[in-house]
C-alpha positions in Angstrom: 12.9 18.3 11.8 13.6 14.6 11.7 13.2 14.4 15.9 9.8 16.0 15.6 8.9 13.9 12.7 10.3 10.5 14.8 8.2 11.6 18.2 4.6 11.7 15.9 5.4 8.8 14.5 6.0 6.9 17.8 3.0 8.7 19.3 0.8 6.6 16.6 2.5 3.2 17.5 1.6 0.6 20.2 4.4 -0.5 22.6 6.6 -3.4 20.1 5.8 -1.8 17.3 8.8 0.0 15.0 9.5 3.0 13.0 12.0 3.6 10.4 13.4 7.3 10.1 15.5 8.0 7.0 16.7 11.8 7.0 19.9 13.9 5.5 20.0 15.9 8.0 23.5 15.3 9.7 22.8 16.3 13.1 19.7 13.6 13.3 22.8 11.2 14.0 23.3 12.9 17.2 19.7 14.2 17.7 17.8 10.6 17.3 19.9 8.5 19.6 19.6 11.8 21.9 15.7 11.5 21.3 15.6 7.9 21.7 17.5 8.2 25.8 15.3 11.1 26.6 12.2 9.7 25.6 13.0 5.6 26.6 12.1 4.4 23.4 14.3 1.6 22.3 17.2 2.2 19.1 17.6 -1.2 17.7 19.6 0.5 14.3 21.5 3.1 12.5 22.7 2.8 9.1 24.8 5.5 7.4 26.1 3.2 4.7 24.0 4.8 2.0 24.5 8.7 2.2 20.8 8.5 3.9 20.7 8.2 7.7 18.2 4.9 8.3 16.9 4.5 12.0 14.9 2.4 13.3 13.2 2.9 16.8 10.9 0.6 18.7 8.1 2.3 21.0 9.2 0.8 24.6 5.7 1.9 26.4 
């Protein structure tokens, strides 16, 4: 669920502008940075220090 939550999002933003994705799910560690190649959308972070998986994704175009 987090990747189709993360691609909505995005779809709402203007190129620059960033999300941030927190999620529990232990595969969105994998699946977002997956996401973010496929789609050419920019990663600029990825916390795991709290338990909570934080991302944070720039729209590229």
């Amino acid at each position: 669920m987090p990747v189709i939550e993360l691609a909505q999002a995005v779809e709402q933003l203007d190129p620059g502008e960033q999300v941030v994705l927190l999620a529990t799910d232990p595969a969105a560690r994998v699946d977002v940075p997956v996401w973010c190649r496929m789609k050419r959308q920019r990663l600029l972070e990825v916390d795991e220090s709290t338990g909570v998986y934080r991302f944070v994704i720039e729209r590229a175009h």
